[in-house]
KEVEXKE-926258 format. One record per residue: residue in one letter; x, y, z of N, C-alpha, C in turn. Coordinates in pm, 1 decimal, always signed. Layout:
  resn     neast    nnorth       nup    caeast   canorth      caup     ceast    cnorth       cup
     A         X         Y         Z         X         Y         Z         X         Y         Z
...
***
This chain:
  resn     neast    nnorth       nup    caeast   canorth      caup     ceast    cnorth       cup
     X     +83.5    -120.9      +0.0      +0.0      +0.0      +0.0     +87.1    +126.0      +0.0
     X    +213.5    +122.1     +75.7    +244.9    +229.1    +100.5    +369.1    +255.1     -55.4
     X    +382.8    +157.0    -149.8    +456.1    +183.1    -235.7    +306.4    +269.9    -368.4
     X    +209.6    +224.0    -353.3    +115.7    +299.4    -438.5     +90.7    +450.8    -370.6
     X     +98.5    +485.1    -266.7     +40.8    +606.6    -220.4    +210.2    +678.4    -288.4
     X    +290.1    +590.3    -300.1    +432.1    +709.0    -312.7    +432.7    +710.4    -465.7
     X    +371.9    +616.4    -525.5    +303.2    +643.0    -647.2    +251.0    +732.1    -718.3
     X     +88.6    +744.5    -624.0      -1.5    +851.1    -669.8     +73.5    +976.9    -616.8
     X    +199.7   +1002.3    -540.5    +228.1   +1159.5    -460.9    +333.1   +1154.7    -579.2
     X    +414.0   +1083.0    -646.7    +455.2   +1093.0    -749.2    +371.4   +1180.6    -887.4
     X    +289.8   +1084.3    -924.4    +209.9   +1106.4   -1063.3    +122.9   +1267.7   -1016.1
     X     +83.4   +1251.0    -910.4     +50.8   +1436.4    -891.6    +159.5   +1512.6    -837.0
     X    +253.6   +1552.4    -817.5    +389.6   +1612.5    -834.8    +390.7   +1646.5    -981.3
     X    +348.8   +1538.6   -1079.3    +419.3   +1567.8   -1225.1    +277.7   +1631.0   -1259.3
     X    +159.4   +1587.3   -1246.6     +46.7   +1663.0   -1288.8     +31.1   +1812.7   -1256.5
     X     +71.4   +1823.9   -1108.2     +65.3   +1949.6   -1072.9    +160.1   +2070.8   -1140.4
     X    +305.2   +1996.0   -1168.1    +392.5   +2061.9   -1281.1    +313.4   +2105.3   -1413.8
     X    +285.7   +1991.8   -1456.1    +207.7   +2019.2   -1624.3    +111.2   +2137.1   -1586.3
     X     -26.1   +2118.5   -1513.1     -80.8   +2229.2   -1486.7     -37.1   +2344.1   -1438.3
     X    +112.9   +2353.7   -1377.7     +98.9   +2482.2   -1347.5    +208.9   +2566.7   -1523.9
     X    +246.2   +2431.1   -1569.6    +328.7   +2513.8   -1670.5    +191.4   +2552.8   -1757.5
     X    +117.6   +2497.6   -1780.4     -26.3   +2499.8   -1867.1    -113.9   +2624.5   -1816.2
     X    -123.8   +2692.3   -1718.7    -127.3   +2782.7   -1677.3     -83.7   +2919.5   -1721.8
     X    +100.3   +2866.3   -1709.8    +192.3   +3011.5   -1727.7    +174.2   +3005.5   -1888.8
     X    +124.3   +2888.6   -1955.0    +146.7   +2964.6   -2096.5     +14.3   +3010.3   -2106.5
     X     -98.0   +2976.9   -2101.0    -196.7   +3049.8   -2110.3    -245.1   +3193.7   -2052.4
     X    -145.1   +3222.2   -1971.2    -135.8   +3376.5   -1878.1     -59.2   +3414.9   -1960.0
     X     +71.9   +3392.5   -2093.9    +155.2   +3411.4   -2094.2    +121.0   +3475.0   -2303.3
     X     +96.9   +3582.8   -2340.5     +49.3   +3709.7   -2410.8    +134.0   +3628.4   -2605.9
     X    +123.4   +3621.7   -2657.4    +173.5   +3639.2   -2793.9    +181.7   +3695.2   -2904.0
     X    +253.2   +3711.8   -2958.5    +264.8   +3857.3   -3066.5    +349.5   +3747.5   -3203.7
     X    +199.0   +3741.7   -3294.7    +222.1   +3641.5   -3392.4    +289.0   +3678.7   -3487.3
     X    +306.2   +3810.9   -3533.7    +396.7   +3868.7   -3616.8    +318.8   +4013.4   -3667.9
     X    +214.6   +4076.8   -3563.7    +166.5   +4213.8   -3646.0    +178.5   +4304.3   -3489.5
     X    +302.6   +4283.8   -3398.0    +293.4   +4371.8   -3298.8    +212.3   +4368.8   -3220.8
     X     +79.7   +4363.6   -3203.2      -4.9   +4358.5   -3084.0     -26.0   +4163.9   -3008.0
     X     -35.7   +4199.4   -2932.9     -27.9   +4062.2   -2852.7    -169.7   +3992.5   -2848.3
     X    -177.5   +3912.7   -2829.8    -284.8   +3815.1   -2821.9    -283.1   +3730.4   -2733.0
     X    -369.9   +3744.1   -2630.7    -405.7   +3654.7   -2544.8    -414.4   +3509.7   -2559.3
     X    -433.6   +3354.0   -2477.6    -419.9   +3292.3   -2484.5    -588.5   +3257.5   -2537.0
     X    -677.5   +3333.5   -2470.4    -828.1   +3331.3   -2478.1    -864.2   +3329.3   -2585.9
     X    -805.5   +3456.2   -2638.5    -828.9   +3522.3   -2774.9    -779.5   +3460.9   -2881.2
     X    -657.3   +3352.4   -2891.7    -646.9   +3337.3   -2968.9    -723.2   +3210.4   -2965.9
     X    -776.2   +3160.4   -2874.5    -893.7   +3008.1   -2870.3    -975.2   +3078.1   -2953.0
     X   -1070.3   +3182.0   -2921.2   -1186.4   +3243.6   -2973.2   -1157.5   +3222.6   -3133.8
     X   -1039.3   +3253.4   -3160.2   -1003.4   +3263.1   -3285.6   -1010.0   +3113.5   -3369.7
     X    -965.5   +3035.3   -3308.9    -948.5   +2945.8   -3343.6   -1056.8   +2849.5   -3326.5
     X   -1146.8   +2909.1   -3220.5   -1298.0   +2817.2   -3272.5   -1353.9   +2884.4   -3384.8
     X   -1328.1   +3063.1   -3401.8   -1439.9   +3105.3   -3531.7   -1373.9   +3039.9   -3625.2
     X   -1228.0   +3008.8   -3696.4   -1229.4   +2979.5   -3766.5   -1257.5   +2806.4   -3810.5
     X   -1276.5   +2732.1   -3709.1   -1294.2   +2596.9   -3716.7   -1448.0   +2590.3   -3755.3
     X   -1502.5   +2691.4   -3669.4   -1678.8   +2659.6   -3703.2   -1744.0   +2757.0   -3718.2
     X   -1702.2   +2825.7   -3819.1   -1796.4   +2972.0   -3885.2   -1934.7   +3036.8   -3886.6
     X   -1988.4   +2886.5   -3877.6   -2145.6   +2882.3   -3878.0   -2182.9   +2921.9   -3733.8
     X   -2140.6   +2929.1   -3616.4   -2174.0   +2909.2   -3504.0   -2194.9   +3086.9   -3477.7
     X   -2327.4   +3107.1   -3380.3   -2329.6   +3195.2   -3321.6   -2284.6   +3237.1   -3208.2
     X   -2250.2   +3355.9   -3134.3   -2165.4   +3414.9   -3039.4   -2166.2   +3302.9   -2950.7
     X   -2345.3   +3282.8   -2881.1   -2354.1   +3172.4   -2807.2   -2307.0   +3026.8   -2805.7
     X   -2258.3   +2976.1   -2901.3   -2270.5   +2860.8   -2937.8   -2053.3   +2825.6   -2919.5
     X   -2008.6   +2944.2   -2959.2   -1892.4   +2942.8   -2936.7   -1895.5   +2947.6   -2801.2
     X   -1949.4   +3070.3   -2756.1   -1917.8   +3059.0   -2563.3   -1909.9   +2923.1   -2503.7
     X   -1996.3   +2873.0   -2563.9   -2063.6   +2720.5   -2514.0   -1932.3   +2643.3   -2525.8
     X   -1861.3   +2664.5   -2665.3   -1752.2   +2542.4   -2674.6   -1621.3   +2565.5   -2572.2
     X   -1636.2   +2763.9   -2590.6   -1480.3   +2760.4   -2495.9   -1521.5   +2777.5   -2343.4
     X   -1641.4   +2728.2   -2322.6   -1675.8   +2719.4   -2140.0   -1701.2   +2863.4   -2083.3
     X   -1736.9   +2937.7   -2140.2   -1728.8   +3118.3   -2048.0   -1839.1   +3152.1   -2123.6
     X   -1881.8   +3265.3   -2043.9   -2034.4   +3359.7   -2082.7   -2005.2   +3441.0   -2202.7
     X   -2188.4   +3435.0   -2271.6   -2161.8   +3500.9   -2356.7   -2135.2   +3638.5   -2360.3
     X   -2095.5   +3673.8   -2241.9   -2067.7   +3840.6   -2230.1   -1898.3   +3817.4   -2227.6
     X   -1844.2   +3727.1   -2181.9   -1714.3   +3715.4   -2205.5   -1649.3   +3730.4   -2340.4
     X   -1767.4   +3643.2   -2414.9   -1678.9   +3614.5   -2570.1   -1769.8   +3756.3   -2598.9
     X   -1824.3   +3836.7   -2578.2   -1878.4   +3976.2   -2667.0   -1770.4   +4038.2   -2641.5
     X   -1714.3   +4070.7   -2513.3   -1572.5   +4132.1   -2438.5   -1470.9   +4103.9   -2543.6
     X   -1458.6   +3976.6   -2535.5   -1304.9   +3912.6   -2611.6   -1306.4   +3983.7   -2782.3
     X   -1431.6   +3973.7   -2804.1   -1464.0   +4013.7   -2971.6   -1454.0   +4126.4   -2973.6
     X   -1504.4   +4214.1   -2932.0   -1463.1   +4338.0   -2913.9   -1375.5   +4374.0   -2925.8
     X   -1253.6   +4324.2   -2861.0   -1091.2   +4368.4   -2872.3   -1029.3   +4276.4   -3000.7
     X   -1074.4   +4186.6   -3058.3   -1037.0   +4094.9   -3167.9   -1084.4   +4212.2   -3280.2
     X   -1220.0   +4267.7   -3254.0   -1238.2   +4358.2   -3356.8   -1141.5   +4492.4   -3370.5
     X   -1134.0   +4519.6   -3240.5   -1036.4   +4657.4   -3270.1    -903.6   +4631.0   -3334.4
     X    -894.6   +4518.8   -3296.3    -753.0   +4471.4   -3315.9    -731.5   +4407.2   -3491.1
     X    -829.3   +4400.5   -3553.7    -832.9   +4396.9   -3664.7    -855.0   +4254.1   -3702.7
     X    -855.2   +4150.2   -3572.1    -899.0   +4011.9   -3632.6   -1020.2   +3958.5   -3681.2
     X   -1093.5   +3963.5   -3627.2   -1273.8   +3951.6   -3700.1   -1361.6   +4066.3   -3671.4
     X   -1468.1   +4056.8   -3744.0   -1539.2   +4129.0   -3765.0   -1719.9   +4045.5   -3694.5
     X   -1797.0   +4128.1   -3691.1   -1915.0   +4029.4   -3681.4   -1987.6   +4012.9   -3770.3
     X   -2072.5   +3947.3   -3814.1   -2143.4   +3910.6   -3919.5   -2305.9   +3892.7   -3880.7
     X   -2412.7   +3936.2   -3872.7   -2553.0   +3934.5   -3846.4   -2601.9   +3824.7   -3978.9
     X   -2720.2   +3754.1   -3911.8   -2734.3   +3652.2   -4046.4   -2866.9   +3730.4   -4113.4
     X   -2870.9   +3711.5   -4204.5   -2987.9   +3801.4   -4358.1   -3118.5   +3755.0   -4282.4
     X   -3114.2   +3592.0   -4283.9   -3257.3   +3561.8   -4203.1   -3291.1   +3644.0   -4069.6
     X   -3216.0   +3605.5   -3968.5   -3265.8   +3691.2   -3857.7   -3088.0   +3786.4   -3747.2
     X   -3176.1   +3885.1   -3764.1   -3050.8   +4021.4   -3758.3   -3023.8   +3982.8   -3605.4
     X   -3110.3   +3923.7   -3499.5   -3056.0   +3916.4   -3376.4   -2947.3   +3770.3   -3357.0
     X   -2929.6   +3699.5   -3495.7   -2793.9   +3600.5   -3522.3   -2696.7   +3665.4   -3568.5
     X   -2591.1   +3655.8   -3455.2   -2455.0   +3752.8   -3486.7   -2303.7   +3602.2   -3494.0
     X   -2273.4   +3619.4   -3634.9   -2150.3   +3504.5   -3640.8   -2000.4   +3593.0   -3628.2
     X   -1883.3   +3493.8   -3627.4   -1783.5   +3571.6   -3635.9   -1742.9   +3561.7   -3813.4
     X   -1638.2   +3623.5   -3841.5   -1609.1   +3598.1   -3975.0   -1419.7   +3668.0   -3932.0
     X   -1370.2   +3573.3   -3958.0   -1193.7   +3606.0   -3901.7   -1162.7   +3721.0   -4037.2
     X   -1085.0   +3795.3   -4014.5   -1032.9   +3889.5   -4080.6    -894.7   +3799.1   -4155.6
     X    -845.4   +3917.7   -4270.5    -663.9   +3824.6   -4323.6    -599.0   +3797.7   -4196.7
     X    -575.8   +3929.5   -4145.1    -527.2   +3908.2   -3999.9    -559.2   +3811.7   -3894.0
     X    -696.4   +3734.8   -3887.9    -746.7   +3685.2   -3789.6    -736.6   +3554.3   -3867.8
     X    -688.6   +3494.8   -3980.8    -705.3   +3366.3   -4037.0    -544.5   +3326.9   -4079.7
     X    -477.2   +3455.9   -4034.6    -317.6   +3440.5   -4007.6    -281.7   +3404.6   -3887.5
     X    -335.3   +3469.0   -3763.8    -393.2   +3393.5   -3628.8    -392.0   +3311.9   -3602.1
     X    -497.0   +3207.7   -3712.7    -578.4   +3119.3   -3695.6    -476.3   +3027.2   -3771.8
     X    -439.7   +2998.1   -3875.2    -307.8   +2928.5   -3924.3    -188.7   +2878.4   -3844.3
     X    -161.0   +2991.1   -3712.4     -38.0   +2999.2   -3658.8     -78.9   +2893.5   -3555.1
     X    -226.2   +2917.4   -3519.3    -238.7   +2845.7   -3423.9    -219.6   +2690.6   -3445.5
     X    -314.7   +2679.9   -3556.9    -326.2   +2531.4   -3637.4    -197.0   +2464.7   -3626.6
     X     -57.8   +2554.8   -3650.0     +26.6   +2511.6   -3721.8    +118.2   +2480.0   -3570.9
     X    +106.0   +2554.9   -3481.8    +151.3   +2558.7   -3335.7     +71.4   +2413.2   -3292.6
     X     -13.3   +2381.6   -3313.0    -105.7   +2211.6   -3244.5     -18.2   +2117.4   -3338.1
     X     -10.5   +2145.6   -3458.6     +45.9   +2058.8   -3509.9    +183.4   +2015.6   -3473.9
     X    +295.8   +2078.8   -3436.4    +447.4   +2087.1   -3392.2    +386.1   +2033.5   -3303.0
     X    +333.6   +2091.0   -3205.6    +316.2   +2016.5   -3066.2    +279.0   +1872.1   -3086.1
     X    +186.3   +1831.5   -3128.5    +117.9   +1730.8   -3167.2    +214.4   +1607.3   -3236.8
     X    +241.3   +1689.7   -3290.5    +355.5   +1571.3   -3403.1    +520.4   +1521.5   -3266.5
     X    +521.3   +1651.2   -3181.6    +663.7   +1608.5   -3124.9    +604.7   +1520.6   -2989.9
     X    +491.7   +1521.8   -2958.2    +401.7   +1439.2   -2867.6    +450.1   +1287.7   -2907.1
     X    +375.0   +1263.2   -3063.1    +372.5   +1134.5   -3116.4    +518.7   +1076.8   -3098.6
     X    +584.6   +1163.6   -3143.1    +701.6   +1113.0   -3152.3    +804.7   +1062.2   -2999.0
     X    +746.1   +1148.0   -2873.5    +744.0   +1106.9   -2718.5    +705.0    +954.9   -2703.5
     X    +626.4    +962.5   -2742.4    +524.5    +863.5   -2705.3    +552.7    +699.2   -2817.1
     X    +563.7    +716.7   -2957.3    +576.6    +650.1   -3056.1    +633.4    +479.0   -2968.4
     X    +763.8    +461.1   -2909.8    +811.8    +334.7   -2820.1    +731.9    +309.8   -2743.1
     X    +623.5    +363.9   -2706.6    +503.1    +330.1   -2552.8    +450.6    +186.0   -2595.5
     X    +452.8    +103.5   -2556.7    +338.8      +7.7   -2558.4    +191.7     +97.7   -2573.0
     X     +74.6      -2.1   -2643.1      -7.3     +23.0   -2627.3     -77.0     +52.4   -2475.0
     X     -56.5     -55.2   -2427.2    -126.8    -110.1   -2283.6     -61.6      +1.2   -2187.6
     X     +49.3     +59.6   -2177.5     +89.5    +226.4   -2095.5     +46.6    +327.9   -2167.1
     X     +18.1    +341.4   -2288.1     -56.1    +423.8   -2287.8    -221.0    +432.7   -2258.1
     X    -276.2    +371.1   -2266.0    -403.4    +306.0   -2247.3    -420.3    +327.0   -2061.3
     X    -309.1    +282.9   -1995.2    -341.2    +292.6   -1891.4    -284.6    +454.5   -1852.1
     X    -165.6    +509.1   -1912.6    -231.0    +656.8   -1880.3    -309.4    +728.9   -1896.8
     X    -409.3    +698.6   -2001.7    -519.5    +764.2   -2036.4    -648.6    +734.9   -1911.5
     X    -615.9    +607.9   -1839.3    -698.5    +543.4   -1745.2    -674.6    +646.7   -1640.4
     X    -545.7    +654.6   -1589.3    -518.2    +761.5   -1515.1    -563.3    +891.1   -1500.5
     X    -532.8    +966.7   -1585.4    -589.7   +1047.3   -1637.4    -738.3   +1085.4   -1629.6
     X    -794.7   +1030.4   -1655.2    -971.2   +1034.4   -1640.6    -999.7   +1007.6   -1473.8
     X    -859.7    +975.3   -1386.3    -890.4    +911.7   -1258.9    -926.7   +1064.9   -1198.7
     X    -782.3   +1166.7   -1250.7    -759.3   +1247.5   -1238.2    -869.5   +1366.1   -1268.6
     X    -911.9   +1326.4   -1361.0   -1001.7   +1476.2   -1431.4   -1137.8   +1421.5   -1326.6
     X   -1188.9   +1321.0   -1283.6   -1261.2   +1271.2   -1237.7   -1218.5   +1398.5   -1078.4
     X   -1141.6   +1352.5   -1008.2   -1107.2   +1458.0    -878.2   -1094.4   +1545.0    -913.5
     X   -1040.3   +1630.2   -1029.1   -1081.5   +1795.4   -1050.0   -1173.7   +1806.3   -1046.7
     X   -1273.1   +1732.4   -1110.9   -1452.1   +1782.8   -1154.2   -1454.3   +1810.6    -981.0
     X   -1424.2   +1714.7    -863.5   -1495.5   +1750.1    -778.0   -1445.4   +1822.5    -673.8
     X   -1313.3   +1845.4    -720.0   -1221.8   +1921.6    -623.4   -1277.4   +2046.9    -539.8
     X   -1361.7   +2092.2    -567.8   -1380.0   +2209.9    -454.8   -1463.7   +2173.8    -356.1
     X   -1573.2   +2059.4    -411.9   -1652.5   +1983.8    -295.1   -1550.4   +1949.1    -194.5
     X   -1450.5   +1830.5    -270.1   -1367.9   +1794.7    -141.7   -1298.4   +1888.3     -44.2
     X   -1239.1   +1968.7    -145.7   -1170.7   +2091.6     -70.7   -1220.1   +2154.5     +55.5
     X   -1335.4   +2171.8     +37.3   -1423.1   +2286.5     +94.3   -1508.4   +2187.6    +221.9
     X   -1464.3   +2055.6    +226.0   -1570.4   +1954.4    +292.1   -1507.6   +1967.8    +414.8
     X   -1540.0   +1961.1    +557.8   -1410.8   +1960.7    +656.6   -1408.2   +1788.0    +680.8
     X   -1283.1   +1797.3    +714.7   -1178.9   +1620.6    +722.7   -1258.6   +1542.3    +829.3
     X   -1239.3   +1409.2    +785.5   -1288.4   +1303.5    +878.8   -1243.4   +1308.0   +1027.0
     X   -1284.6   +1310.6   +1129.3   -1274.9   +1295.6   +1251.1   -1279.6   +1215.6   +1340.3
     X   -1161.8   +1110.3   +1289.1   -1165.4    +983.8   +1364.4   -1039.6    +963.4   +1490.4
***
């Protein structure tokens, strides 16, 4: 028992690393090549309008988890900033889409092209894994996202009193 608990204080040591580096890059501003910086938010926003065009303000909020007053906020500064524009639909004027600007589908490229490097130097981490370790980190993993979902219940619960 006591070699699994030095286990699991292991595997969250390294989780808690990943999340907090996953963190600093998403706090952490980018300037894709036109001088003004871009948020980590902003450039998601970006990168859902350009994945799913059809979608209204709401429907994006929905995918990147935040209110639709957030993504009106975020668009707002994407607009000043010269990346999209909004688009009202002909049928009904209270449907507002995004439509990425050159600028905002240069954005949107960098990003694509940034998942992909990542993505590809992942595979290549990973490529010697057995199936069956990876399979079981993915098991892990879900053990894990499973105690975030409920982490503030526990947090917030006071400790057994035995």
């Amino acid at each position: 028992m006591n070699n699994s608990l030095n286990s699991f204080a292991d595997l969250t040591d390294v989780l808690i690393r990943i999340i907090h580096q996953a963190v600093d890059i998403e706090k952490t501003p980018v300037d894709i090549g036109y001088g003004d910086v871009l948020s980590a938010s902003e450039i998601h926003l970006i990168d859902i309008a350009g994945r799913y065009p059809q979608e209204k303000l709401s429907e994006i909020a929905t995918r990147l988890g935040i209110t639709k007053g957030a993504v009106t906020q975020m668009v707002q500064k994407l607009e000043e900033k010269g990346y999209v524009r909004r688009v009202r639909s002909t049928e009904n004027k209270k449907m507002v889409f995004l439509d990425l600007t050159q600028k905002g589908m240069r954005a949107f490229q960098w990003h694509t092209d940034l998942h992909a490097r990542l993505y590809a130097d992942f595979l290549k981490e990973i490529s010697d894994m057995p199936e069956e370790q990876i399979t079981g980190a993915i098991s892990i993993l879900r053990c894990y996202e499973k105690i975030l979902q409920r982490s503030m219940e526990i947090r917030d619960s006071p400790p057994n009193s035995e």
